[in-house]
C-alpha positions in Angstrom: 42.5 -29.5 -0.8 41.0 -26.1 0.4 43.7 -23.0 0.0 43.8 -21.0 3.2 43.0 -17.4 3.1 45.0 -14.7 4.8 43.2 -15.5 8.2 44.0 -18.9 8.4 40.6 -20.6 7.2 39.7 -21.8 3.9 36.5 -20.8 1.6 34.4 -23.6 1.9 35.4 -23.6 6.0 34.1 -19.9 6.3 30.9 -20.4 3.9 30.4 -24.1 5.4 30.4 -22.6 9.6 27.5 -19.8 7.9 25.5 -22.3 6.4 25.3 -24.5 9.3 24.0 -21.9 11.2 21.5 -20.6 9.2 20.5 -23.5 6.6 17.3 -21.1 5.1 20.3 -20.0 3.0 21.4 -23.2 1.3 18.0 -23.6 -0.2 18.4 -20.3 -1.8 19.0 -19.7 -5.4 20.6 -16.3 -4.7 24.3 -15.8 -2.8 23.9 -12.4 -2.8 23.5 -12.4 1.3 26.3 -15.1 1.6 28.4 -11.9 -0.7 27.5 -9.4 1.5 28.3 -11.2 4.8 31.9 -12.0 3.0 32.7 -8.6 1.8 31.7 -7.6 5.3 34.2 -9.9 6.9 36.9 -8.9 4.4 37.0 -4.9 4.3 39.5 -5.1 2.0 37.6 -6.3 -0.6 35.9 -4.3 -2.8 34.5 -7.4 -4.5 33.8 -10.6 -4.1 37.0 -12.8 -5.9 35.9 -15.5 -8.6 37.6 -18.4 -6.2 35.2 -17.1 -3.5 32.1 -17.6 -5.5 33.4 -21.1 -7.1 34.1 -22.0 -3.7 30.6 -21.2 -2.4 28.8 -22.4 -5.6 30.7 -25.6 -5.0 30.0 -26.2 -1.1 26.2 -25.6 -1.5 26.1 -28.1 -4.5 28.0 -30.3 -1.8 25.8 -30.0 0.8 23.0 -30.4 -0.9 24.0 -34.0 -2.7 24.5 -35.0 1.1 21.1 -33.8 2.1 19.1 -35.3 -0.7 21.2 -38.6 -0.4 20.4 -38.7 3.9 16.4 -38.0 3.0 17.1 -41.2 0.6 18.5 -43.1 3.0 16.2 -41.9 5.9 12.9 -43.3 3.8 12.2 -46.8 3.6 10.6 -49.1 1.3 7.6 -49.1 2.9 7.3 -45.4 3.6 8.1 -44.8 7.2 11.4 -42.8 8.0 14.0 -44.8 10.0 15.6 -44.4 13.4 19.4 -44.1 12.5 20.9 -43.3 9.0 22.3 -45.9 6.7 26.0 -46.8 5.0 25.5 -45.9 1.7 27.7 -48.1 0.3 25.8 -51.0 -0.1 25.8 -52.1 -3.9 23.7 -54.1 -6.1 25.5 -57.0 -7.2 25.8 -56.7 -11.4 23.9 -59.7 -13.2 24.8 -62.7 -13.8 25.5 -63.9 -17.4 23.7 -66.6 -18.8 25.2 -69.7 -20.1 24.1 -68.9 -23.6 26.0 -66.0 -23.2 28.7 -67.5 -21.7 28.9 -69.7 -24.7 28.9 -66.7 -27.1 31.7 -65.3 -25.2 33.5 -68.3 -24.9 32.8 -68.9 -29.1 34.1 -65.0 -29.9 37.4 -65.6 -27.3 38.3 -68.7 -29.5 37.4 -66.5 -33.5 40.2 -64.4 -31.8 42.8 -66.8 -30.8 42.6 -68.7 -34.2 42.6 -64.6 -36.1 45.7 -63.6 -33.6 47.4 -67.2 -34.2 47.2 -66.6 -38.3 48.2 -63.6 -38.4 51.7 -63.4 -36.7 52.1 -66.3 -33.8 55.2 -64.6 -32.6 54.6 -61.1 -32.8 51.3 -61.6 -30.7 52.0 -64.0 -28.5 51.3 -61.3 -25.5 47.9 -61.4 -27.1 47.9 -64.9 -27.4 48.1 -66.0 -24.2 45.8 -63.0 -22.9 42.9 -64.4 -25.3 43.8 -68.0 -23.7 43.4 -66.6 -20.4 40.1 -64.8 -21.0 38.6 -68.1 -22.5 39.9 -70.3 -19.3 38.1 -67.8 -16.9 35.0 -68.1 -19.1 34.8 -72.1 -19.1 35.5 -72.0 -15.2 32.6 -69.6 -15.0 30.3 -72.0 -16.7 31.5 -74.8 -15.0 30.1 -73.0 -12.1 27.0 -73.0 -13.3 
């Protein structure tokens, strides 16, 4: 969370009310205005305090993530720009294994059971019946294949 200053509004709130009205500056490279404004606000400053400039150098970075991720969202597939933006949390749903893979898994889940059950069956009973558990999800899985 954002400290307060003195006058009752944060860093980022200050530099984030500038930058909306004049966004020319958030494409700069330089924050030397952005310091001048601020040390002119805050006469009794001499210079600008490390947490200011973190606190600037993180809000721009900020801001502009969020600006390249609406021009994303804004462009379509097919080129043209759309009306209204998008949720971006829509998320590609991972891959589904194979059954040959399944299989592997299935065949590794079992080398580990018989390793765990050889080694100590009492001490690693946890692990036993984790290793058991994994290899019933697996078959279920390619059952629903």
């Amino acid at each position: 969370m954002a400290k307060k200053q003195e006058g009752g509004e944060s860093i980022q709130g200050y530099f984030r009310q500038i930058l909306n009205e004049n966004p020319k500056l958030l494409k700069q490279r330089s924050n030397e205005e952005l310091y001048r404004r601020w040390l002119a606000d805050h006469p009794d400053e001499k210079e600008v305090p490390e947490r200011v400039k973190q606190g600037l150098a993180n809000l721009k970075s900020l801001l502009r993530k969020r600006s390249r991720r609406m021009k994303k969202v804004r462009v379509q597939s097919n080129g043209h720009e759309a009306t209204a933006p998008v949720a971006l949390t829509v998320t590609k749903a991972p891959p589904r294994p194979s059954s040959a893979n399944l299989f592997k898994l299935e065949a590794q889940i079992d080398e580990a059971l018989l390793t765990a059950r050889s080694m100590d069956p009492t001490g690693l009973d946890d692990v036993i019946k984790l290793l058991r558990s994994a290899r019933n999800k697996v078959i279920v899985r390619l059952a629903g294949d």
